[in-house]
PABAFI-370758 format. One record per residue (C-alpha): chain; x, y, z; residue number from 1. Coordinates in steps of 0.02 Angstrom, whole numbers, plus 50000, padded with zeros to 5 digits. Layout:
<rs>
A_X_Y_Z_NUM
...
</rs>
This chain:
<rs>
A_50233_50291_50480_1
A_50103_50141_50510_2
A_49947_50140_50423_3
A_49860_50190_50591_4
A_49949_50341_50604_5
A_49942_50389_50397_6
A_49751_50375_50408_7
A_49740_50478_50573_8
A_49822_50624_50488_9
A_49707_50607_50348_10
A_49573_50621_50489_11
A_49638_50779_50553_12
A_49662_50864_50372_13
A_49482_50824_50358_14
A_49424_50922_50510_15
A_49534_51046_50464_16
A_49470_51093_50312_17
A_49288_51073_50383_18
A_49354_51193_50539_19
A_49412_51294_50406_20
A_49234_51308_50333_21
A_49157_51348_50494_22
A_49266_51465_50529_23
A_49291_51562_50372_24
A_49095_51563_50363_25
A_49079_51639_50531_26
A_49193_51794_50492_27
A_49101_51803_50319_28
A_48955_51822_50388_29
A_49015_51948_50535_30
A_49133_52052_50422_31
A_49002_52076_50270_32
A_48876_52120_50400_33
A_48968_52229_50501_34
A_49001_52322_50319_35
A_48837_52333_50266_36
A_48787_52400_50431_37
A_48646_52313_50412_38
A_48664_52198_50597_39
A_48806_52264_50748_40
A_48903_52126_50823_41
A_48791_52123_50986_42
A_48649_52091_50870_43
A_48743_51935_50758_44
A_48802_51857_50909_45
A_48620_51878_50976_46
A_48530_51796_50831_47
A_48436_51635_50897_48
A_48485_51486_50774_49
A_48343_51386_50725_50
A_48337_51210_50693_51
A_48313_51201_50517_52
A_48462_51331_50486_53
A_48560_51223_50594_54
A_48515_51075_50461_55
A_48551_51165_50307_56
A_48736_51223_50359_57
A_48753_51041_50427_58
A_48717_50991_50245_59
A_48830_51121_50169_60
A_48969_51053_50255_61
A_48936_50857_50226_62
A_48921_50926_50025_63
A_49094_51031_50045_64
A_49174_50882_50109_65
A_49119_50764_49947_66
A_49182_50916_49841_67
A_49338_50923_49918_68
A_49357_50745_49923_69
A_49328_50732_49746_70
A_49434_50863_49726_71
A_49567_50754_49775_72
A_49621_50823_49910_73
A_49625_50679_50038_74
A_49722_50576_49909_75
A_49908_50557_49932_76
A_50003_50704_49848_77
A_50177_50608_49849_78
A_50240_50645_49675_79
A_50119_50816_49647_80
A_50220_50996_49669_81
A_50180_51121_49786_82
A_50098_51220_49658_83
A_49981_51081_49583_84
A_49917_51043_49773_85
A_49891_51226_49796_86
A_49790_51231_49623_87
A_49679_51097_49683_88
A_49642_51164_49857_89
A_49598_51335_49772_90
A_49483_51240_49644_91
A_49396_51140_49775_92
A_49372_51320_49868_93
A_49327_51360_49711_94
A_49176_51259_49696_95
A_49115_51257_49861_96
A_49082_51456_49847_97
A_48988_51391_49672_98
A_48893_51283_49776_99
A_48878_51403_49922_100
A_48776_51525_49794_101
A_48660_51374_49731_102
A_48618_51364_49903_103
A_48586_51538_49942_104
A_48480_51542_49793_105
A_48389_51401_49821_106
A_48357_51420_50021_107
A_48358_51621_49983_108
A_48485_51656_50132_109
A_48506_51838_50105_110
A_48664_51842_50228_111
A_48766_51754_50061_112
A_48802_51942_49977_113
A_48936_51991_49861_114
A_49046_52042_50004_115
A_49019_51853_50103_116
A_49047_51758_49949_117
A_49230_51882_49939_118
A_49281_51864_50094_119
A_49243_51680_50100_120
A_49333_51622_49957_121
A_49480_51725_49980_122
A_49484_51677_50179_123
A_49458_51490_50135_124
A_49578_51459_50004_125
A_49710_51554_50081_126
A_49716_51439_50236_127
A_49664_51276_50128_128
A_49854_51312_50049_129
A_49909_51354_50213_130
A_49870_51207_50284_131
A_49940_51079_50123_132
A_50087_51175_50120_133
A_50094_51150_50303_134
A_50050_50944_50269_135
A_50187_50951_50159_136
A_50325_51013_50264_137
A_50279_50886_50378_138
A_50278_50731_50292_139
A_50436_50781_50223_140
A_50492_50773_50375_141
A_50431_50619_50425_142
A_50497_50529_50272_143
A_50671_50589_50294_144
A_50666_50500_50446_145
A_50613_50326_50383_146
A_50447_50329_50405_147
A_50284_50324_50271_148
A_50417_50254_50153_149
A_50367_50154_49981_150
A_50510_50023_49920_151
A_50493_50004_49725_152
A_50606_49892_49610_153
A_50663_49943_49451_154
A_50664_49844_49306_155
A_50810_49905_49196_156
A_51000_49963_49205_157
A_50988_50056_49059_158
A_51039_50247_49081_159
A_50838_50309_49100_160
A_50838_50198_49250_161
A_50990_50240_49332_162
A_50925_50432_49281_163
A_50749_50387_49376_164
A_50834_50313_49541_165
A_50939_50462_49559_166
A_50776_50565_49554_167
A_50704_50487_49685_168
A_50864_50488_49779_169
A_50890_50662_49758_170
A_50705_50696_49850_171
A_50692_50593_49987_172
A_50546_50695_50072_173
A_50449_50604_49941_174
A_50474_50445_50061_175
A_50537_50308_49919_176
A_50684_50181_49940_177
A_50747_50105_49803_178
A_50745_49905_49823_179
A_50877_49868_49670_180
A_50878_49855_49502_181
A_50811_49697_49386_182
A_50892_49651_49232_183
A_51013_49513_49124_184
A_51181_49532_49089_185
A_51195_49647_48956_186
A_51343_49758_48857_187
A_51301_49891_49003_188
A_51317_49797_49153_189
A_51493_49853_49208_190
A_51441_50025_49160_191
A_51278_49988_49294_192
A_51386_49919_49441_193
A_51496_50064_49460_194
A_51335_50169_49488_195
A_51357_50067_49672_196
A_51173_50015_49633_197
A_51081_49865_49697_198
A_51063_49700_49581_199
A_50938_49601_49645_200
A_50889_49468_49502_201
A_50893_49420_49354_202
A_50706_49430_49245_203
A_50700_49210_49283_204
A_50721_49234_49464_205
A_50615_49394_49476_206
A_50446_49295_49505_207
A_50535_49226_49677_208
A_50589_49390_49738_209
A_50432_49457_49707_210
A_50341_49334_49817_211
A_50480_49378_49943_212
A_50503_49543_49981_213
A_50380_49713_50019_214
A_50384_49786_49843_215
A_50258_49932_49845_216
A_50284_49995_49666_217
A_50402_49948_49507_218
A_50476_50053_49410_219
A_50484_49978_49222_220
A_50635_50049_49131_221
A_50663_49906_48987_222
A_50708_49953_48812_223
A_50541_49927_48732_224
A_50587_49890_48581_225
A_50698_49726_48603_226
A_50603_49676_48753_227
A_50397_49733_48726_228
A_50342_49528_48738_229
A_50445_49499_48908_230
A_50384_49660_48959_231
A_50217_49636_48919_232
A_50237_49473_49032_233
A_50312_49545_49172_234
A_50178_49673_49162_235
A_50058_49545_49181_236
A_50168_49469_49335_237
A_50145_49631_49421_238
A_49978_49632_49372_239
A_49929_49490_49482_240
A_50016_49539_49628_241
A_49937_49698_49638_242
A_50102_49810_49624_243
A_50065_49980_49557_244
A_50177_50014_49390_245
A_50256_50138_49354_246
A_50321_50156_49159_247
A_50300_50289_49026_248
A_50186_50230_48905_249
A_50022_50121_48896_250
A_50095_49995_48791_251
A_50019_49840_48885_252
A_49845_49825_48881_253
A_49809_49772_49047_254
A_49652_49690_49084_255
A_49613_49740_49278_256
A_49743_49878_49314_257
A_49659_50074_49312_258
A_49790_50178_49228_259
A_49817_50354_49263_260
A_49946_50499_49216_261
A_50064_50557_49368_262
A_50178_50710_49341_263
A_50368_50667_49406_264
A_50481_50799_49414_265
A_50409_50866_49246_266
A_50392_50705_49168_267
A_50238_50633_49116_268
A_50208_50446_49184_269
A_50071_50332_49195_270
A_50045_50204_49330_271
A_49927_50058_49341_272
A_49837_50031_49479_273
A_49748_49849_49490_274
A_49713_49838_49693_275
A_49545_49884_49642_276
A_49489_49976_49801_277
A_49506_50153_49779_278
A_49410_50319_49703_279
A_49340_50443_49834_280
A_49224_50307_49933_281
A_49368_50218_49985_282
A_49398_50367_50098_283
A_49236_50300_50214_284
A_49315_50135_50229_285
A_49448_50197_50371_286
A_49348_50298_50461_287
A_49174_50148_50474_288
A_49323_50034_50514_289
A_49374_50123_50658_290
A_49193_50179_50712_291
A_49136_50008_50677_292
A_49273_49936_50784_293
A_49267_50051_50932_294
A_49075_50035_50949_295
A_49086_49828_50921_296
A_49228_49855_51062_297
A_49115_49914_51191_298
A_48934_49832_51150_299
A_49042_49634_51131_300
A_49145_49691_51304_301
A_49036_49564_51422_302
A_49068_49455_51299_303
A_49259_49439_51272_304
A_49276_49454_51459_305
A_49164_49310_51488_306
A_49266_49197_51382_307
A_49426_49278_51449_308
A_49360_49187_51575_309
A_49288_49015_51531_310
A_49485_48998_51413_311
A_49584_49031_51579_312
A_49469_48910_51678_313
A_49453_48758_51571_314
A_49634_48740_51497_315
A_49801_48769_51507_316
A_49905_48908_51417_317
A_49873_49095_51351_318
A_49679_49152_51340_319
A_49750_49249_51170_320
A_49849_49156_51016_321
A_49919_49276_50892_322
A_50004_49216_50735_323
A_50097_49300_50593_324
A_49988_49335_50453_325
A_49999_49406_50254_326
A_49898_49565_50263_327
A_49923_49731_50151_328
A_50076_49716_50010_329
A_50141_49560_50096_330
A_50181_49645_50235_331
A_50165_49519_50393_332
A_50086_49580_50572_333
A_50003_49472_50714_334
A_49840_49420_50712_335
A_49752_49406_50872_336
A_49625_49284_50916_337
A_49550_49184_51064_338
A_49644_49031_51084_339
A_49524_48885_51051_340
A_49675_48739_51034_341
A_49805_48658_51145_342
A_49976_48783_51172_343
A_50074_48677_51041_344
A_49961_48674_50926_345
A_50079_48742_50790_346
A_50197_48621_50835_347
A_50065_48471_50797_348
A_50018_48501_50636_349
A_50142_48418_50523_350
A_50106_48261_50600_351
A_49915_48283_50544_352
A_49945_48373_50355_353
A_49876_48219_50316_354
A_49691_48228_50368_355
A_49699_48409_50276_356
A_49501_48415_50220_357
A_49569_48589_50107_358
A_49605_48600_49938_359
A_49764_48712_49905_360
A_49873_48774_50036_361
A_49758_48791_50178_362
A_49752_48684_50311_363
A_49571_48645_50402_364
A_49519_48457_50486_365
A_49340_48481_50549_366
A_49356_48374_50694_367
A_49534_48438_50736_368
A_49627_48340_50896_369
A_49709_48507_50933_370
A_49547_48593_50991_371
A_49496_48617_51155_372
A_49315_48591_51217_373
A_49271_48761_51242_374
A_49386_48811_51084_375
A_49255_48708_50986_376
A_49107_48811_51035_377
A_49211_48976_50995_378
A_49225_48883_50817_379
A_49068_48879_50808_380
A_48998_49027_50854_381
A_49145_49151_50773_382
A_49193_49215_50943_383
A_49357_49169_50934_384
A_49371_49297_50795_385
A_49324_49439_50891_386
A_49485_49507_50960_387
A_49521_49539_50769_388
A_49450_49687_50822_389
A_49607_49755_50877_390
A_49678_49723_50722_391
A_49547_49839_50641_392
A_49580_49963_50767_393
A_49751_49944_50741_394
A_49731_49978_50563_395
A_49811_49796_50524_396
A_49649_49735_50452_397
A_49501_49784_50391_398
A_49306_49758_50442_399
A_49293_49668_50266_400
A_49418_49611_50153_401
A_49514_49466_50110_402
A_49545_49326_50246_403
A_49711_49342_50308_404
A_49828_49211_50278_405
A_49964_49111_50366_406
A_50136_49130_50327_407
A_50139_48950_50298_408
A_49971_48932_50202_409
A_50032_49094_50101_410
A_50213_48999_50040_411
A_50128_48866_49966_412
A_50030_48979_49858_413
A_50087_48906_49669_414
A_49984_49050_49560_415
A_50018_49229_49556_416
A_49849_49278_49509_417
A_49790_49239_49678_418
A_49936_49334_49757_419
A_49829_49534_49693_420
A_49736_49474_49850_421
A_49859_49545_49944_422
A_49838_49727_49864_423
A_49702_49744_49975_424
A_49691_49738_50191_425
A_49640_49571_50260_426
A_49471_49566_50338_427
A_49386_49482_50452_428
A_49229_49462_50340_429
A_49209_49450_50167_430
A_49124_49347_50025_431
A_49201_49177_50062_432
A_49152_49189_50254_433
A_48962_49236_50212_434
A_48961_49095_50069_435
A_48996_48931_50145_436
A_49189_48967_50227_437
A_49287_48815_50240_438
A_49168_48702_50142_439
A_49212_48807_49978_440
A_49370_48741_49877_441
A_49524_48852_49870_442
A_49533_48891_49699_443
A_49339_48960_49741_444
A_49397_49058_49891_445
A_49524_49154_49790_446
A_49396_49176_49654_447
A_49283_49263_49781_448
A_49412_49371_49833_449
A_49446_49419_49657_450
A_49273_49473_49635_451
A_49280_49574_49789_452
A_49418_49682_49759_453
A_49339_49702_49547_454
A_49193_49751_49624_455
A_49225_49848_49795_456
A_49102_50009_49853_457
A_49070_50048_50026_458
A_48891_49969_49995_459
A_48964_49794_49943_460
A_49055_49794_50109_461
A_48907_49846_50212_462
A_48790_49704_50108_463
A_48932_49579_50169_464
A_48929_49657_50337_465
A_48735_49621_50336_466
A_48750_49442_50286_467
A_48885_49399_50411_468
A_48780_49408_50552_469
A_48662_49260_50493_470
A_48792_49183_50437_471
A_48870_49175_50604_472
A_48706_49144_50687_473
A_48705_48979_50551_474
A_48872_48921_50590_475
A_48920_48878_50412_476
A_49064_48815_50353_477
A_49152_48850_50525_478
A_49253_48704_50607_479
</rs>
């Protein structure tokens, strides 16, 4: 399952919970009625709704959603039982009926009786379970099929880590697949390869593979004893890639990664989490992506059509380029843009490395030979980013995050600190492109990105969202 698809379903469990609300609040309101005898149907259904009741259950709902959300509810429930996701819908349900009698207090709505609040909270948490247990099912499904799968590496071939893979193995609705194991040669090794277990690398080589291959999570199984300084080191390794951890003890004092306590199949773990975007805000980002992307879409429409046009008209070749980029865990998709240089571009650029005006890996000549005439005014002006767009909509990128980066530009990368940028969803805006873009050094550039993903809220991306226009309208740093 894409990322497209994962965040539409989280879409739809919103609305069904808030349908849920609306609905459960309707038949509350009928059923205690009709009990008290107080209003007959005819008469509820003939109540005229005024405006500013219309607000206040418009407000009630916007508030049950940021309860439920911090609830937890919209967060992924992969390792949680049936039972613990059940508790939390009921405690979210829970605290909207607390809520739900502030508000009748407060706005005295005497319709919220003893008998309303009953029904409500029994009707709503009974189909809030419903409809996780009902989530669950699915996704279960899903995953046994190959899809919303997370591939974590396991650092060990002692027997707790051949223990933990056949955990996983044994519940593969959880959607995990077991990369291979890491480890030396040791007095257990034959005893490991019988298992019929994967041996990827040795702990020297492990950097390498790393910067290879989709690794979502690692598992760290080493005997802590004889190995806590390596550990502590690959820890750190893991750290700056932006891999969640998975071990069971804080024994490493990280410096970025957020730690918290997951409950596997009765066993306590803790995993560190250093990607830096997440907490319940992070659950506007998808949705003012999407919005944001749809509505740009349609307003900027004269204007990608209009240099559909002046691309097919004043040169040869495709009026799009796409290019394999770096984007979310490593994981490579196509970037789309307007093409602004001559079809062979690509092809052309060894023979000019040297007029790189870049420090690091990436490669930028202001007055490059490869543009086209009207590719150099699409420079200029950031049009040629626009069908990024897609990408957004896609769910490939993001409105703001890191730049994405070239598969070539990304394999000359010779620090692994820098590599935790790709924890995150590229962007096509973020605090390198509204400071100064290509006239900022490398080592800079990464810096900034660092500081993004430290400091991420939904208000730092709309601030950079803000400045980007100007920025734009300025033209700096663009070439």
């Amino acid at each position: 399952m894409n990322e497209t698809r994962r965040q539409f379903i989280v879409s739809s469990l919103k609305t069904f919970d808030l349908t849920v609300l609306i609905l459960t609040f309707v038949v509350s309101m009928i059923l205690s009625a009709s009990q008290s005898g107080s209003m007959s149907l005819v008469e509820i259904f003939s109540v005229k709704v005024k405006l500013w009741n219309f607000v206040i259950f418009a407000a009630l709902l916007a508030i049950w959603h940021l309860i439920f959300a911090m609830f937890g509810l919209y967060e992924s429930k992969r390792l949680a039982t049936r039972w613990a996701e059940s508790v939390d819908a009921v405690k979210a349900a829970t605290a909207a009926c607390i809520f739900l009698i502030a508000a009748s207090r407060f706005f005295h709505l005497r319709i919220i009786t003893l008998t309303f609040l009953a029904i409500f909270w029994t009707c709503s948490s009974a189909l809030l379970v419903i409809g996780r247990l009902a989530g669950r099912y699915l996704l279960a499904r899903f995953r046994k099929n190959g899809r919303n799968l997370h591939f974590i590496l396991i650092l060990g071939t002692n027997a707790r880590a051949i223990e933990f893979a056949r955990k996983i193995e044994a519940k593969p609705e959880l959607g995990y697949r077991i990369v291979g194991f890491v480890d030396e040669q040791w007095a257990g090794t034959d005893v490991f390869l019988k298992t019929g277990y994967r041996l990827c690398c040795d702990f020297e080589s492990l950097p390498s593979f790393l910067r290879a291959n989709v690794i979502d999570e690692i598992g760290l199984f080493l005997p802590l004893r004889s190995f806590y300084e390596y550990a502590a080191r690959v820890a750190a390794l893991f750290e700056q890639h932006g891999i969640i951890m998975r071990f069971d003890a804080d024994l490493f004092n990280l410096k970025i990664a957020r730690q918290r306590t997951d409950v596997f199949d009765g066993d306590a773990q803790i995993t560190a989490h250093c990607g830096g975007l997440d907490g319940w805000s992070l659950r506007f980002k998808r949705p003012i992506d999407l919005l944001g992307s749809i509505v740009l879409l349609i307003l900027l429409a004269p204007v990608l059509l209009a240099t559909a046009i002046l691309i097919r008209f004043t040169s040869t070749g495709p009026i799009f380029f796409g290019q394999k980029r770096v984007g979310l865990s490593k994981r490579q998709f196509v970037m789309y843009k307007f093409r602004t240089m001559v079809p062979n571009a690509e092809e052309l650029q060894g023979d000019l490395l040297h007029l790189n005006e870049m420090t690091g890996p990436a490669f930028k000549i202001k007055k490059d030979p490869r543009v086209t005439q009207i590719g150099r005014f699409l420079r200029k002006t950031s049009i040629d980013e626009l069908p990024q767009l897609f990408n957004v909509l896609k769910g490939d990128m993001s409105l703001v995050g890191p730049r994405a980066m070239s598969v070539r530009d990304y394999e000359f990368f010779n620090q692994d600190w820098q590599r935790r940028r790709f924890s995150v969803r590229p962007g096509i805006t973020c605090l390198w492109q509204v400071n100064g873009r290509n006239s900022i050094p490398f080592d800079e550039w990464m810096e900034l990105d660092m500081e993004y993903i430290d400091k991420w809220s939904i208000w730092l991306d709309l601030k950079i969202l803000a400045r980007t226009i100007p920025a734009v309208l300025r033209g700096s740093g663009a070439t």
